[in-house]
N, C-alpha and C positions, 0 to 999 in steps of 0.2 A: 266752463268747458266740460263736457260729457267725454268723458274719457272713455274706452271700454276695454279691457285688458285681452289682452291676446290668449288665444289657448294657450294651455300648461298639455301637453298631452303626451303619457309616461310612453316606455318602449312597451316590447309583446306584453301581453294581457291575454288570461282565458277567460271567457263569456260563456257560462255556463249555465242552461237551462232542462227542463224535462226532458226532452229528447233528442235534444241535441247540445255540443261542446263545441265552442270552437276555439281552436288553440293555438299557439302561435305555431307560424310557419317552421320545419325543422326541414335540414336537409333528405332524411331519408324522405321528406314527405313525396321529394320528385317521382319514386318508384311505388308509392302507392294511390298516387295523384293516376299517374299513368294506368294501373292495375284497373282504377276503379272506372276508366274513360274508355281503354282502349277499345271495346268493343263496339261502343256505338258513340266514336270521338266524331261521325261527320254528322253527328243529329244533336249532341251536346251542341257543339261550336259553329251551327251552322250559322249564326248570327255575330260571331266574334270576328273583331277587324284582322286578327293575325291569325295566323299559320298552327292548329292546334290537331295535326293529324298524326305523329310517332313519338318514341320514346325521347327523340331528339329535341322537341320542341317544348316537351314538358319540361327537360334540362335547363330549356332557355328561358320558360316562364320562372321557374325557384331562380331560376338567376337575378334573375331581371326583378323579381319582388325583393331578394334580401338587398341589391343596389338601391331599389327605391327606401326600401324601410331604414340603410344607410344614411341615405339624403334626408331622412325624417319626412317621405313626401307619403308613402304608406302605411299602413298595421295591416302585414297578412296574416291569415286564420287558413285552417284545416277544416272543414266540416266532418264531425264526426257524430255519428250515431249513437249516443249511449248507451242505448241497450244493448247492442253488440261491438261495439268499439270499433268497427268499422269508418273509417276513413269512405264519407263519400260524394266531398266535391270541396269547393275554396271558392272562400268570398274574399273583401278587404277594406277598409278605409282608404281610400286613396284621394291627390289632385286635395291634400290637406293644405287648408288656407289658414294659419294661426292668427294672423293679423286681423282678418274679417272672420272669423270665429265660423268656417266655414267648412265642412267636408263632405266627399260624397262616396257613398256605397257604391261597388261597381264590382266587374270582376270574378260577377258571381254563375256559377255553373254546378250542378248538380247530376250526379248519376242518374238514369232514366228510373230506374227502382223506388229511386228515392222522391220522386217528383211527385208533386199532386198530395202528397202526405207535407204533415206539421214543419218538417225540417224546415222548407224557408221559410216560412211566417213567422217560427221559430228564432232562426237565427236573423231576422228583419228587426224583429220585437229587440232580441237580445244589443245589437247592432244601436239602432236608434235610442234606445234608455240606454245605453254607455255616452252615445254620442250628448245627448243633451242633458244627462243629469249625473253624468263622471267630469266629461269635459265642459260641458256648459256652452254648446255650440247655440248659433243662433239658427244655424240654416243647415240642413244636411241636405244634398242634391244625389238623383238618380237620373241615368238616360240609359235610352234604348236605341237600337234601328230602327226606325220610321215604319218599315214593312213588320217587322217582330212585333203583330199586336196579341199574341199570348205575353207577351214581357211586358208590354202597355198596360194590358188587363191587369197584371198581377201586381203590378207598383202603383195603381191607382186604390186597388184593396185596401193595400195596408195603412191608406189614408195622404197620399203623396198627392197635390195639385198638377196637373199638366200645365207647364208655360210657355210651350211654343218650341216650334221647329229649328234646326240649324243646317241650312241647306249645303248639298254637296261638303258636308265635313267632314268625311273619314274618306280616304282611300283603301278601300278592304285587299288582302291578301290577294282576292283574285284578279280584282282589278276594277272592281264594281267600284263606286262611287255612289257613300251611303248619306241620307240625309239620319239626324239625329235628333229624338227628342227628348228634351228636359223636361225632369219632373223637380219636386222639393217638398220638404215639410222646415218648419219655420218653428220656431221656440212657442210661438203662441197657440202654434197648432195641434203640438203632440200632445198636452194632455187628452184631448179629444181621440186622435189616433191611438193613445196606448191604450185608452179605454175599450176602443175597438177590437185591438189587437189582443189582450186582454180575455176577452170575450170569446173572442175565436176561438182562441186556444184553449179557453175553460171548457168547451164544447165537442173542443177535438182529442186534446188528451190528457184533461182531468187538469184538477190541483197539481200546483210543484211541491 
């Protein structure tokens, strides 16, 4: 019988790379979460199933991550910019499956400054080589909104499979009713992808 042991997967953890940290979630993170979104929070979140428009709601997201990280269903991170210490968005492990050696990256939102630069390839790279060669996952999964094909485009990059749709899944904040697609990379896959990933980043911001 083929056994396979379940993840071991510790509490916060920093993931630290060249240009960017990410570190565990701390409370003040709520008021700098907020600082760094507030201004253009309905173009960050315009694709987010809940409600991410005042300082109010940021409240109920750190809530609601350290409940999950509680349950051991999360690991949330801070995105920060090393070179200026700047706080400027949050990602997370979430929808953690230890038994099927499974987790997925989600969660993830970045300041508009900060987009289109290294940060998420960055922290994708740092994220994935924790998930499969700290914990020894076999599968890490990502999904998107259907219509959010910038989000599509950018998790097919980093080496992710697209496997299909899941219709009418989300009930969004407004009231829309969103279809969602799943993507994944697979144990057998990443060495391929980190190579890529790798690459990328040798190109964009030098040796670590």
């Amino acid at each position: 019988m083929n056994l396979v042991a379940a993840l071991q997967i510790e509490g916060p953890v920093t993931l630290e790379g060249t240009v960017v940290r990410l570190e565990p979630i701390r409370r003040e993170h709520e008021q700098l979460f907020w600082q760094a979104a507030k201004d253009d929070a309905e173009d960050i979140f315009r694709w987010i199933p809940y409600r991410m428009r005042s300082a109010e709601d940021f409240r109920a997201l750190v809530d609601k991550a350290f409940a999950e990280q509680e349950r051991g269903e999360s690991v949330v991170f801070a995105t920060v910019e090393r070179s200026s210490g700047k706080v400027v968005g949050s990602t997370r492990f979430m929808n953690i499956d230890r038994p099927n050696r499974r987790v997925e990256i989600g969660s993830t939102w970045i300041a508009p400054a900060w987009q289109r630069t290294a940060v998420n390839t960055e922290a994708k790279y740092l994220m994935l080589r924790h998930a499969f060669e700290a914990w020894g996952c076999m599968r890490v999964e990502l999904k998107t909104d259907a219509l959010n094909q910038k989000s599509r485009n950018a998790i097919l990059r980093i080496g992710a499979k697209e496997e299909g749709t899941l219709r009418r899944h989300i009930v969004t904040w407004t009231g829309r009713v969103r279809d969602t697609v799943y993507f994944s990379i697979l144990d057998d896959e990443w060495p391929v992808a980190k190579a890529k990933l790798e690459e990328k980043l040798a190109s964009t911001v030098g040796p670590s």
